[in-house]
C-alpha positions in Angstrom: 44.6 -16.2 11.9 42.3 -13.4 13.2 38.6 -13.4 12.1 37.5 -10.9 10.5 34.0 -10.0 11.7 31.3 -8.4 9.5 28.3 -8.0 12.4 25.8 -5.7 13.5 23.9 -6.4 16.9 21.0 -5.3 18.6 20.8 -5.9 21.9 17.7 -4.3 23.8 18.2 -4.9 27.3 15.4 -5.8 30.2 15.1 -4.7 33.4 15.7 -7.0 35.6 16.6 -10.7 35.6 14.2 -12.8 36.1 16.2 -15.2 38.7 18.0 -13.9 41.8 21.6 -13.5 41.1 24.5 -15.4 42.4 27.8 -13.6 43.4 29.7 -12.4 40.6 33.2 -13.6 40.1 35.7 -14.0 37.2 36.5 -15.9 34.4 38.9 -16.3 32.2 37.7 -16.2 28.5 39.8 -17.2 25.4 38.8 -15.9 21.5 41.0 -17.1 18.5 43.7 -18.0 20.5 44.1 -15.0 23.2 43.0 -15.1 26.5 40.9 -12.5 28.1 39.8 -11.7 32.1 35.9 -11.0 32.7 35.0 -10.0 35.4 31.5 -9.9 37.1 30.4 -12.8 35.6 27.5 -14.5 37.1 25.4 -17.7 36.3 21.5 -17.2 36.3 19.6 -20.3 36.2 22.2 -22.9 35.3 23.5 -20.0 32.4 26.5 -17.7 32.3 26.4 -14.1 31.7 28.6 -11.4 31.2 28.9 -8.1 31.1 28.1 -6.7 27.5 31.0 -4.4 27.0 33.6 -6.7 28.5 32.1 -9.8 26.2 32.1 -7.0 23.0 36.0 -6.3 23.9 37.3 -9.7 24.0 35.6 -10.5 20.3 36.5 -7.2 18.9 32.8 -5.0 18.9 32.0 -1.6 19.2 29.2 -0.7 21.3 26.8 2.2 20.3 23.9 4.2 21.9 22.4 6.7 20.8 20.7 9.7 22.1 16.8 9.4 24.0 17.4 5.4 22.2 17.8 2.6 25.4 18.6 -0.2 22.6 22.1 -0.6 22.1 23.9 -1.2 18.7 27.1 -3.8 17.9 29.1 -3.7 14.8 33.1 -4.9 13.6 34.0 -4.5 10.4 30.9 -3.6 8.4 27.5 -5.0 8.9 27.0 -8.1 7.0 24.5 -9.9 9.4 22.5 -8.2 12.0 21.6 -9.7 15.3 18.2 -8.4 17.4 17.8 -9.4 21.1 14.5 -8.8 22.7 13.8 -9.5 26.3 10.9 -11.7 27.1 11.2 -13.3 23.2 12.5 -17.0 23.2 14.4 -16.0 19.6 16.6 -13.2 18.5 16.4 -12.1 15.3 19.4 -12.5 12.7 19.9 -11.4 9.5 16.0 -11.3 9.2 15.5 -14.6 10.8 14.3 -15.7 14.1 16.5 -18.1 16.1 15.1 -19.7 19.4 17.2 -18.4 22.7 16.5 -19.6 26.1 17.5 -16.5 27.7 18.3 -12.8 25.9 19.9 -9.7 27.5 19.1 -8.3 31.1 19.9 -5.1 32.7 21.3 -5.6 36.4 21.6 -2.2 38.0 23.7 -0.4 35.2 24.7 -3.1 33.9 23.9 -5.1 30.7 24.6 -9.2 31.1 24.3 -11.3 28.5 24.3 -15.4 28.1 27.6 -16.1 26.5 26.9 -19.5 25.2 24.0 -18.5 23.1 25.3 -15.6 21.7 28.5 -17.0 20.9 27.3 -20.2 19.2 25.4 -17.0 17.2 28.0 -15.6 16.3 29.4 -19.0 15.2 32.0 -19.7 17.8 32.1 -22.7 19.1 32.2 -23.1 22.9 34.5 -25.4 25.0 35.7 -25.3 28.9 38.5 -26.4 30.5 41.2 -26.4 33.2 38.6 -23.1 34.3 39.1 -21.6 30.8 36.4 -20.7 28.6 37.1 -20.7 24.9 35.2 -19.6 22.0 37.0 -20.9 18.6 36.2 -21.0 15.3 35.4 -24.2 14.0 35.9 -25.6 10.1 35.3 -28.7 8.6 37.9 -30.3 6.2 36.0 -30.5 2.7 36.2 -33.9 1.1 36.9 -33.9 -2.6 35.8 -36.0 -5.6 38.6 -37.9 -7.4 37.6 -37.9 -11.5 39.7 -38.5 -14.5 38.4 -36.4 -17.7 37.9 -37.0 -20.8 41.7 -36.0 -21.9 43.3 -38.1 -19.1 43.5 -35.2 -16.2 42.3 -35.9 -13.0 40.9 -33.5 -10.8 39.6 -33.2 -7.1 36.3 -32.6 -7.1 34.7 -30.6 -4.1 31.1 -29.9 -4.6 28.5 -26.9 -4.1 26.4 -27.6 -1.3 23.1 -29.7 -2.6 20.3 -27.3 -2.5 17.5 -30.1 -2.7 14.6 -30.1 -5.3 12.4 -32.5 -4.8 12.1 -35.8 -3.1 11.0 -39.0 -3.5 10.3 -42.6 -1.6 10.0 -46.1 -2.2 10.3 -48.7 0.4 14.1 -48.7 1.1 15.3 -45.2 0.4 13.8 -41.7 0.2 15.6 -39.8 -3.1 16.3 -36.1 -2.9 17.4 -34.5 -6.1 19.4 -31.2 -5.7 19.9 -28.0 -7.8 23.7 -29.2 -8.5 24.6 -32.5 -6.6 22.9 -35.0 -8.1 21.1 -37.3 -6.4 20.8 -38.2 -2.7 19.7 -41.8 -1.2 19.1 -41.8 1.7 18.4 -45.1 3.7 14.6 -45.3 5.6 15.9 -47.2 8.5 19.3 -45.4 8.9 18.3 -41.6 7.3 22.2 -40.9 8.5 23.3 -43.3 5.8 23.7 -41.0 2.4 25.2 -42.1 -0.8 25.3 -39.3 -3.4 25.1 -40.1 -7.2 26.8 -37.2 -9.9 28.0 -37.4 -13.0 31.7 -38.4 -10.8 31.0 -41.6 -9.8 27.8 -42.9 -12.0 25.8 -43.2 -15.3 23.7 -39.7 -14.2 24.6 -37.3 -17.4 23.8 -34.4 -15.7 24.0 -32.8 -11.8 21.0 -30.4 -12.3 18.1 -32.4 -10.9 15.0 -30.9 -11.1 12.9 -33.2 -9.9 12.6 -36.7 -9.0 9.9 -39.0 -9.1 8.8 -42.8 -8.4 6.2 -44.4 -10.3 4.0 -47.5 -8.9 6.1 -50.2 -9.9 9.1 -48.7 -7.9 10.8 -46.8 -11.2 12.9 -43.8 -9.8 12.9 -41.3 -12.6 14.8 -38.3 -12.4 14.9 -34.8 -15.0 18.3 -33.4 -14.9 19.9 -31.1 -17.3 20.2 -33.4 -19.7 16.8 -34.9 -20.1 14.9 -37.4 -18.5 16.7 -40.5 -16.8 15.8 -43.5 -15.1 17.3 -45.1 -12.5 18.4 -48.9 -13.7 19.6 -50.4 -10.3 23.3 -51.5 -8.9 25.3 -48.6 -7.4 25.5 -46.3 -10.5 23.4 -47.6 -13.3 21.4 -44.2 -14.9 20.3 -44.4 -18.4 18.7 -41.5 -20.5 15.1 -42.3 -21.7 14.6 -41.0 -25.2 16.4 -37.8 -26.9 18.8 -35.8 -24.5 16.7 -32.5 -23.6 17.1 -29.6 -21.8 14.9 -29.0 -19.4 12.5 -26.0 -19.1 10.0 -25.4 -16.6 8.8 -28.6 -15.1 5.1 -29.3 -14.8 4.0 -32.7 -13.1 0.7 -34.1 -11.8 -0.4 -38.0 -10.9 -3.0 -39.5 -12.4 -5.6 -41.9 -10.1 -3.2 -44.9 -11.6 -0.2 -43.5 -9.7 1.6 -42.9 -13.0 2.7 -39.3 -13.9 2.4 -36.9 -16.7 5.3 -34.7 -17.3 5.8 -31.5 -19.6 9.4 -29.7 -19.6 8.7 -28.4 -23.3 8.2 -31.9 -24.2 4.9 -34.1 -22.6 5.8 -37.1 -21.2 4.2 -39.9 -19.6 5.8 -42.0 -17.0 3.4 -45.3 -16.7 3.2 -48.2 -14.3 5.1 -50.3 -15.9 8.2 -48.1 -15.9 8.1 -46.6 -19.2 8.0 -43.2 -20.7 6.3 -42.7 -23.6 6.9 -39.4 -25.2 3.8 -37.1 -26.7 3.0 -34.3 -28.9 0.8 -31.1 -27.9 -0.8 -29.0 -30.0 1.1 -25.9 -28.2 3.4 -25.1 -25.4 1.5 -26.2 -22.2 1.5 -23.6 -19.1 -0.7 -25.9 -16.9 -2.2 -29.5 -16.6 -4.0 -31.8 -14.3 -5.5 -35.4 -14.3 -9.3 -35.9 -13.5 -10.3 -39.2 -11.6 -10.8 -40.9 -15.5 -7.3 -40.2 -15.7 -7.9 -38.0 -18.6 -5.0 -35.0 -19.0 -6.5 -31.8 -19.2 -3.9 -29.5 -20.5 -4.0 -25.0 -21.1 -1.6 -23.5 -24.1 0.4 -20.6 -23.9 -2.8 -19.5 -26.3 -5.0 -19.5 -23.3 -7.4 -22.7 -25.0 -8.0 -26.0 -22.7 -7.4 -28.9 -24.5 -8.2 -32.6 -23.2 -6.5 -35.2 -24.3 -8.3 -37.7 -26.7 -8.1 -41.6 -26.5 -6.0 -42.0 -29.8 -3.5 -39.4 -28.1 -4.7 -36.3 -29.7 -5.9 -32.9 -28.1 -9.5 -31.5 -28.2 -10.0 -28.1 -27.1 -12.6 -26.7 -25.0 -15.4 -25.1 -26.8 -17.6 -24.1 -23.6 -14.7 -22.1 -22.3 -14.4 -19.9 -25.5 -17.4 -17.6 -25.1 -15.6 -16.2 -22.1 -12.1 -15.8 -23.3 -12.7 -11.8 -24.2 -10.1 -11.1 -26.8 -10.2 -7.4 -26.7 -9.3 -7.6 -23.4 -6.1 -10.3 -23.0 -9.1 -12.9 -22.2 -7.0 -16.2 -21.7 -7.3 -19.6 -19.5 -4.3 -19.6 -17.3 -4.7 -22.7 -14.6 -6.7 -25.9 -14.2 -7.7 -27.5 -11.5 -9.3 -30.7 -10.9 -11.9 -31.6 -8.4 -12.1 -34.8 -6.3 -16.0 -35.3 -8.3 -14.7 -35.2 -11.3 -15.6 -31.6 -12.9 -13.3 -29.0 -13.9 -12.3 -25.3 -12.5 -10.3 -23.3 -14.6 -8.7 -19.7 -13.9 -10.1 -17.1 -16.2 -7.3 -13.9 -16.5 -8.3 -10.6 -18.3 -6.7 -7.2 -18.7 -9.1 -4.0 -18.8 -6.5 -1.7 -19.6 -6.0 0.1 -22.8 -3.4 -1.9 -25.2 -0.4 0.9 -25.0 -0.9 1.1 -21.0 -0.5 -1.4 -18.0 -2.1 -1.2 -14.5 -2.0 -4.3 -11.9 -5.6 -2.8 -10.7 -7.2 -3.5 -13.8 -6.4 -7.2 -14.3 -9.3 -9.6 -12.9 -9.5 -13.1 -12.2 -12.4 -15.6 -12.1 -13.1 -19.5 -11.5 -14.9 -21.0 -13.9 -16.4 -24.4 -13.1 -16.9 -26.8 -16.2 -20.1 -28.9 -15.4 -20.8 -32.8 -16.3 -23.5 -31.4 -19.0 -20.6 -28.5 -20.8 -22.0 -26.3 -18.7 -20.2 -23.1 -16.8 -20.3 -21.4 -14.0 -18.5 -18.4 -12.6 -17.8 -17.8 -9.3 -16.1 -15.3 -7.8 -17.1 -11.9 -9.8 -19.3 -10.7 -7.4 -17.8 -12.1 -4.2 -13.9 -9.7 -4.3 -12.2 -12.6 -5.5 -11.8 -11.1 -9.2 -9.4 -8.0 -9.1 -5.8 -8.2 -8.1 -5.9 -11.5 -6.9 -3.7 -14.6 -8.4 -4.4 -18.1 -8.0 -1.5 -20.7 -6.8 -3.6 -23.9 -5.7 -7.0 -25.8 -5.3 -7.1 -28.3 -2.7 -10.5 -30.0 -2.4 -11.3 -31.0 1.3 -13.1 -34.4 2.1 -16.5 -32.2 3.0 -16.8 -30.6 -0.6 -14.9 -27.5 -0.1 -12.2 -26.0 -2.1 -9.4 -24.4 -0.4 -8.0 -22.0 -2.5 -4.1 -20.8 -2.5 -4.2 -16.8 -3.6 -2.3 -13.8 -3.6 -3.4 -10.2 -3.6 -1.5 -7.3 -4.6 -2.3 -4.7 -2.2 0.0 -2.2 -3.4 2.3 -1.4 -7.0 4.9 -3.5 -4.9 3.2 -5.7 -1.9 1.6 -8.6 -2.1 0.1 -11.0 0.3 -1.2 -15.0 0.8 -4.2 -16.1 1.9 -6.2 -19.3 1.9 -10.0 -18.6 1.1 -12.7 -21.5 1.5 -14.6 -22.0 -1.6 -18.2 -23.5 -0.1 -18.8 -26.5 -2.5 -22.4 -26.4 -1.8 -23.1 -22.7 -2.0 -20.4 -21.8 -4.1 -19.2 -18.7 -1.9 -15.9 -18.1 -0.5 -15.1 -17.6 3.3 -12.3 -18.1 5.6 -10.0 -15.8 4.7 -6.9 -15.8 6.3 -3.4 -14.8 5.9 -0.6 -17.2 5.5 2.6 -17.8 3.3 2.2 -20.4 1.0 4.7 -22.2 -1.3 4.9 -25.6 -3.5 8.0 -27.6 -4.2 9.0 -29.2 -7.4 7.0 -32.4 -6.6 3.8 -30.5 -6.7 3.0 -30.1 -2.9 1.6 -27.1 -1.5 2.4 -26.3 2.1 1.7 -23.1 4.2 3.7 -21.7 6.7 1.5 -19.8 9.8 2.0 -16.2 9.7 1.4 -16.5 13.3 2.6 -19.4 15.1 4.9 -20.3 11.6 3.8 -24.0 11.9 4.0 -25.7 8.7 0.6 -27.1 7.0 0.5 -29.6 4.5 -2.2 -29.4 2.0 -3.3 -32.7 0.1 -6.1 -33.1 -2.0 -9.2 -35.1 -0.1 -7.7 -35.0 3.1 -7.8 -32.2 6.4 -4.7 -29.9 6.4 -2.0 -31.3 8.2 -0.1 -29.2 11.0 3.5 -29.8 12.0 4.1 -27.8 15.2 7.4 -26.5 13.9 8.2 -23.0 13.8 9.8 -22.0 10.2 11.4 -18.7 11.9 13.7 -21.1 14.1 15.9 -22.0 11.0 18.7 -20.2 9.7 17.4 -19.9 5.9 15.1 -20.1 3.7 14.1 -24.0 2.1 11.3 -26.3 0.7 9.4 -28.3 2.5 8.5 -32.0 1.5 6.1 -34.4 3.4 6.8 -38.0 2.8 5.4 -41.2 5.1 3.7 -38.6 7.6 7.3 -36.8 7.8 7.8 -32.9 7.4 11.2 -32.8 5.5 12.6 -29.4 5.5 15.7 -29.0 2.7 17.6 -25.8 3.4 21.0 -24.4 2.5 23.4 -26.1 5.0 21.3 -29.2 6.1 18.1 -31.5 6.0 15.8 -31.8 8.9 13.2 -34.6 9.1 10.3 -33.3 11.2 7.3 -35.5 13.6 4.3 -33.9 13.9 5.2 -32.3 17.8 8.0 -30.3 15.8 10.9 -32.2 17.0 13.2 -31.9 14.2 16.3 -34.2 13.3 18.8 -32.8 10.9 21.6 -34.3 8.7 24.0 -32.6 7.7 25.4 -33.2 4.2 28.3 -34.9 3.2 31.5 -32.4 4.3 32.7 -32.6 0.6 30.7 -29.7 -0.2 31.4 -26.1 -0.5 28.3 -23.8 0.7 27.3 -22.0 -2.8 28.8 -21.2 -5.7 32.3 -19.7 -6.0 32.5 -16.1 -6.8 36.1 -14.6 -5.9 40.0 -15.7 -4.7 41.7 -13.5 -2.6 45.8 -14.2 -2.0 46.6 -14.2 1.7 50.6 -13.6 2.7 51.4 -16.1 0.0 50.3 -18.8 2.0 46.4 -19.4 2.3 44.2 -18.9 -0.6 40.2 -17.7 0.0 37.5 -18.8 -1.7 34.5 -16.5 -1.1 31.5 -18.2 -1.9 28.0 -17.0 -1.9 24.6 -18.9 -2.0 23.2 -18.7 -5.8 25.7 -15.9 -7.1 23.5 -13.5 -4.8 24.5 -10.8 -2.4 23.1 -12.9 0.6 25.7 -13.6 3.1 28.6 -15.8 2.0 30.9 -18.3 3.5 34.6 -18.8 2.8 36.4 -21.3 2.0 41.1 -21.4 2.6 43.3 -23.1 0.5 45.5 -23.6 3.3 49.4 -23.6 2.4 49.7 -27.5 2.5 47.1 -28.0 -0.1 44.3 -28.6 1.9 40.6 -26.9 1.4 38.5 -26.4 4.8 35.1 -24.9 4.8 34.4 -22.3 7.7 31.2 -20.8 8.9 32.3 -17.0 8.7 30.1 -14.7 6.3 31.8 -12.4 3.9 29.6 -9.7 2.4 29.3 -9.3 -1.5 30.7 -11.2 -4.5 32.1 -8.5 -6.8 35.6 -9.4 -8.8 38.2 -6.8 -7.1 41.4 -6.3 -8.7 43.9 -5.8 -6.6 44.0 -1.9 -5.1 41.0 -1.0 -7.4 37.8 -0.7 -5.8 34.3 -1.7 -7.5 32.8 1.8 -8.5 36.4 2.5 -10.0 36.8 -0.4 -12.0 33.4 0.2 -13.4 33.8 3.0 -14.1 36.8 2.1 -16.7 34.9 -1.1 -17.8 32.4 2.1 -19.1 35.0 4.1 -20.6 36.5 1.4 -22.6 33.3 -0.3 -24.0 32.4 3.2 -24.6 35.6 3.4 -26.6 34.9 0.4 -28.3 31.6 0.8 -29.8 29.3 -1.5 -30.8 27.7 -4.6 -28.9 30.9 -4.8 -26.6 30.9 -5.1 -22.8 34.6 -4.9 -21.1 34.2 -7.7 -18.0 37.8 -6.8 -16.9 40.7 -4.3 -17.7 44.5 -4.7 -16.9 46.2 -1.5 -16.3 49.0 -2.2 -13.8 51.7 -4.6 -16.4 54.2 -4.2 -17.6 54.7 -3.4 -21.2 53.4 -2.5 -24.2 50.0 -3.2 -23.7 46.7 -3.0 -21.8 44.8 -5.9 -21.5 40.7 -5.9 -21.5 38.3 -9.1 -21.2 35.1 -8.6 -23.6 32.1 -10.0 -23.9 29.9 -9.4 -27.6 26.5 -8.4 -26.1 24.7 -10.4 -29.0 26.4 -13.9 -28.7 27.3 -14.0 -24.8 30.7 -14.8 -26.4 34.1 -13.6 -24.9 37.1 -12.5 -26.3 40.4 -10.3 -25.7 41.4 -6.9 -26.8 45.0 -5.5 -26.8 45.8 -1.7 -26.6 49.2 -0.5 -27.7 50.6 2.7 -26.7 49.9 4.7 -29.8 45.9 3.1 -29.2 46.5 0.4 -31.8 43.7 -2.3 -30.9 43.9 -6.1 -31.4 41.1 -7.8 -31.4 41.2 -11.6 -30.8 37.2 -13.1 -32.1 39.0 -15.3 -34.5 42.1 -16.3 -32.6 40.4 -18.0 -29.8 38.4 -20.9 -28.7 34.8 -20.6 -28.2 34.7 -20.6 -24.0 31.4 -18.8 -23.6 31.5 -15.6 -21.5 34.6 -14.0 -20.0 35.1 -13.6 -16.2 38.9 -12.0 -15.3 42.2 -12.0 -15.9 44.7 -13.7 -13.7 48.4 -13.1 -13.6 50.1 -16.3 -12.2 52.8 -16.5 -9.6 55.7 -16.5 -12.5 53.8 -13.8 -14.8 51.7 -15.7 -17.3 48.7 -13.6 -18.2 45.7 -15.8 -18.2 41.7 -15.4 -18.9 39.0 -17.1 -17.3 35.5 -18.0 -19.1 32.7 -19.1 -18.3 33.6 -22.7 -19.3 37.2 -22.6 -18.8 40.6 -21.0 -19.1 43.7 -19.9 -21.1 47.3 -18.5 -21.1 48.0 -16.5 -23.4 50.3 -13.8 -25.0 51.2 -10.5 -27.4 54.1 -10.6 -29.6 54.1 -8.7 -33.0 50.8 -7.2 -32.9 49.3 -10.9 -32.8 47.5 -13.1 -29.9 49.1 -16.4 -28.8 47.4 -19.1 -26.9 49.6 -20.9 -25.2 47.3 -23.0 -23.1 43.9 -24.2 -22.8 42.4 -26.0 -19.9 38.0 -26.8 -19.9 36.6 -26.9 -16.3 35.1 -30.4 -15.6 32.7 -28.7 -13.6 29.1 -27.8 -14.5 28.5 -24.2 -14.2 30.5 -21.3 -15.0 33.8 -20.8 -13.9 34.4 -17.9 -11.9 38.3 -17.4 -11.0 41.1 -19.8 -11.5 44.5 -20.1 -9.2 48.1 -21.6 -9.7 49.4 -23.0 -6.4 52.5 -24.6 -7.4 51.6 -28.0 -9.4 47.9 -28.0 -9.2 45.0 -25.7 -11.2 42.2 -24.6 -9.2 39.1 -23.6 -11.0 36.2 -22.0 -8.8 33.1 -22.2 -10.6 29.5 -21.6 -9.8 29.2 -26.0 -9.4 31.8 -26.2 -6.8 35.4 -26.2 -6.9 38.0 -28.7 -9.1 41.7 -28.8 -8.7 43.8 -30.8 -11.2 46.2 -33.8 -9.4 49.5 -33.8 -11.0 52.7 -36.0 -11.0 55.4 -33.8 -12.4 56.5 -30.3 -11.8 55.7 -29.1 -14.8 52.2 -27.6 -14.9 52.1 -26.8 -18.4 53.1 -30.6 -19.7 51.1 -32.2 -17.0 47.7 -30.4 -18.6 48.7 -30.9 -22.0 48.7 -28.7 -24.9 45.0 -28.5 -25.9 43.0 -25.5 -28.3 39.4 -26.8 -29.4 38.2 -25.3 -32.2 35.6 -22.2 -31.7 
């Protein structure tokens, strides 16, 4: 199979080497399977290189300079990821991020060389040589599934979406990572290679969806998933649910002296000592909290009040704040803070602009600090720390000072981070300097150095921490978390566990994961199916994953650009276009997702969604425009994704929680079929290969196991009620 490239290169060459040269000579190269002849190649310093344009013919490039320009552009098929070479840089730059390389580009004479290991490994190839033959191939990595039997006595294969990780935890065996839709990780302290993964598959955990997990004093692992707040019982699968099943909202945690936590996800809850949770009422929705060093829980409503939190479990608000919550002017409390002494800073917002206008200019910020004796005092109003600035974090430092997390809006659409000094003894602000600055889901704020990019970790009493590890050198974004004097960094293919020296160890995860969620199938000679998948439904570059002919899915490191659905021979401004003209024609709160033109028959086929409920439906057009409408004559699925025509004919639609076959006969909807994804997530396309269902869905990828050759009997006839 040929690759099919989407990259753009820039390559911007030196001068000279920087070594003398050895004598050229030749080499044989081999890409995807065919064998090539380079000539002039010549090893520099241990390193080959070759000639750019003979290297940009073997992989299928196209070289391009322009006019007065000395930088020289490469491109295939589109320009999904872009690659920047600079001389005398140890990184390149790629798709926006910067990648260490020993050695970039030269120019030798009129020549331009470049290192063909590095750039190939860029490019993803991997590089082997033998019996004086070079080759670059592509590599994959066969994708493990998950065996589960549902609830109606399928069974499925199970293959994952890659963990993104939310949060992590430690106790004295195992560090715990939660991810967006994996469950849970363990990973073992003396053996971090050793993961076992927990999901709803193969253990009590009722959800996937971890936002955060969390371990209290006496060694309780808690964890809030989608559905509520669990604990972790012991043995190898034992979850249970602790109180009401919930879904979560945004998370809001802090740790009181005690080492016990406070919780709020729309719900407060406290997780003690003794490895209990015991569930309280507020007096309104809470936007921000904090313990002080009595361990009393200061909490802020959506109102703007501060509340406390009384020893009988009530709430009493704040009077000393109220004089400077200006009403006619949006005048709310938006953040608390707590120092190391004891006293209280909260964040005072206002708005200056008329009611029927908005300007970002107008909105000011202050501190105020809530004395021992009720007392407060402002600081910031006369020191530039008021207007357009936002408050993240307050870190109090072991000599009195406050570092402060802020961000400024310098424009309608920039903004920037800084970290200011607040002096605790003159109550002034200093040090300002210019970072990027982010907090995970356990509550930790870390900066990354807009200069060197070394990671920081701030923690309250203690000197920021430095880990001499450049954040440009990985591939994507991620969270930091910094556990036992560890940097952990959790990105989208792998977690690295980082010393202080920046020497970085990554794990990979488990090969039974796909790399994001599942977004389109393409049909390849009737053979090989493709699943394009693309990191959070987004238009960031995308991996793909083949169904191969005998059944087997392999993840592969290529990127495909976009995730729109495609019919076949219709391109994306087309088919919108027609999705226009028949919601248009429809009226009312009615958006068509997909329309079939190209059957045979009597009738056109179009997938609605009601723009009010979010739920889908079908809608049948005869030839003399006679339309059937099919609310009542289907299950409730949620939303509708696209219709599929399977390999014998069958019309089918896929929602957003699972599928069905269906037909027109007399003016009336039949379904014929009904199959529920065991996945969480939304389905996204469905696929027939011969006995087995595949469902591609925004949680991974499931494919019933059958034992008979009839599909149809082996699913079983099921239509739940709407």
């Amino acid at each position: 199979m040929r690759r099919k490239w989407g990259i753009g290169l820039l390559i911007v060459p030196a001068l000279l080497f920087y070594a003398p040269a050895a004598s050229a000579q030749d080499i044989r190269l081999a890409v995807d399977g065919r064998e090539h002849s380079i000539s002039g190649a010549q090893i520099r310093d241990g390193q080959l290189f070759v000639p750019l344009p003979q290297f940009c013919r073997a992989l299928g490039l196209e070289i391009h300079k322009y006019a007065g320009d000395e930088r020289l552009y490469l491109s295939g098929d589109g320009m999904a990821v872009s690659l920047e070479i600079v001389p005398g840089r140890d990184y390149v730059g790629k798709g926006g991020v910067e990648v260490p390389l020993s050695r970039g580009a030269v120019k030798h004479g009129n020549q331009v060389y470049v290192p063909l290991r590095p750039l190939a490994e860029l490019l993803d190839y991997q590089v082997t040589y033998r019996q004086g033959v070079v080759t670059l191939s592509f590599p994959t990595a066969r994708a493990a599934p998950v065996e589960y039997p549902d609830h109606e006595g399928r069974r499925w294969d199970i293959y994952l979406r890659q963990p993104l990780i939310t949060s992590m935890a430690a106790d004295d065996l195992y560090y715990w990572a939660g991810t967006a839709t994996g469950g849970i990780l363990r990973i073992t302290r003396s053996n971090p290679q050793e993961m076992v993964q927990f999901t709803t598959f193969n253990s009590d955990l009722p959800d996937s969806r971890i936002r955060l997990v969390e371990t209290t004093p006496d060694g309780t692992k808690w964890a809030l998933t989608g559905a509520g707040l669990v604990r972790f019982s012991g043995g190898e699968s034992g979850f249970e649910t602790v109180g009401d099943p919930y879904e979560p909202r945004e998370c809001l945690v802090t740790t009181a002296p005690d080492g016990a936590k406070w919780l709020y996800d729309g719900r407060l809850a406290h997780l003690t000592g003794d490895g209990e949770a015991v569930f309280a009422d507020t007096p309104e929705k809470i936007v921000s909290m904090a313990v002080d060093r009595d361990g009393v829980l200061w909490v802020i409503g959506e109102s703007g009040k501060a509340y406390s939190r009384t020893e009988d479990g009530g709430f009493k608000e704040c009077t000393a704040l109220n004089p400077y919550i200006d009403r006619n002017h949006g005048g709310r409390i938006e953040r608390v803070f707590v120092d190391s002494d004891g006293t209280k800073w909260f964040v005072l917002f206002l708005d200056f602009c008329p009611p029927e206008s908005w300007h970002p200019f107008m909105i000011q910020r202050r501190l105020l600090h809530l004395l021992p004796d009720g007392q407060v005092e402002v600081i910031g109003e006369e020191q530039g720390v008021d207007r357009n600035w936002w408050i993240a974090g307050f870190v109090p430092q072991p000599n009195g000072d406050k570092l402060l997390l802020v961000t400024e809006r310098v424009s309608l659409d920039t903004t920037r981070d800084y970290l200011v000094t607040l002096d605790g003894r003159r109550k002034a602000l200093k040090d300002k300097q210019e970072y990027g600055h982010s907090a995970n889901a356990n509550g930790q704020r870390y900066l990354v150095s807009r200069d060197s990019g070394y990671f920081c970790c701030l923690e309250e009493g203690r000197k920021p921490l430095v880990f001499k590890c450049n954040a440009k050198t990985f591939r994507y974004g991620g969270k930091a978390f910094f556990l036992d004097g560890w940097l952990w960094f959790a990105e989208r293919d792998a977690l690295y566990r980082i010393d202080r020296e920046g020497k970085a160890q990554k794990f990979s995860h488990p090969q039974n994961y796909i790399f994001g969620p599942v977004v389109k199938v393409e049909r390849k000679d009737g053979a090989h199916r493709f699943f394009v998948c693309s990191p959070a439904g987004s238009d960031n570059d995308s991996r793909i994953v083949i169904l191969t002919g005998d059944g087997h899915l392999v993840c592969t490191n290529n990127w495909f650009g976009g995730n729109f659905f495609y019919r076949e021979g219709i391109d994306h401004h087309t088919l919108y276009n027609k999705q226009r003209e028949m919601s248009d024609r429809l009226g009312g709160n009615v958006w068509v997702e997909d329309v079939i033109y190209e059957l045979e028959g009597d009738y056109q086929y179009m997938l609605c969604n009601d723009t009010e409920t979010s739920r889908g439906y079908i809608v049948a057009v005869d030839g003399q425009d006679n339309v059937i409408r099919s609310e009542n004559d289907l299950p409730d699925l949620g939303r509708s994704r696209i219709f599929y025509i399977d390999p014998e004919g069958g019309t089918w639609a896929v929602f957003q929680d699972g599928v069905l076959k269906f037909s027109i006969a007399g003016g009336r909807l039949t379904t014929e079929q009904v199959v529920l994804s065991p996945l969480e997530g939304g389905v996204n396309y469905m696929l027939l290969d011969g006995d087995s269902l595949w469902l591609a869905t925004d949680g991974g990828v499931a494919r019933t196991v059958t034992a008979g050759d009839d599909y149809l009997s082996a699913w079983g006839p099921r239509c739940p009620s709407g």
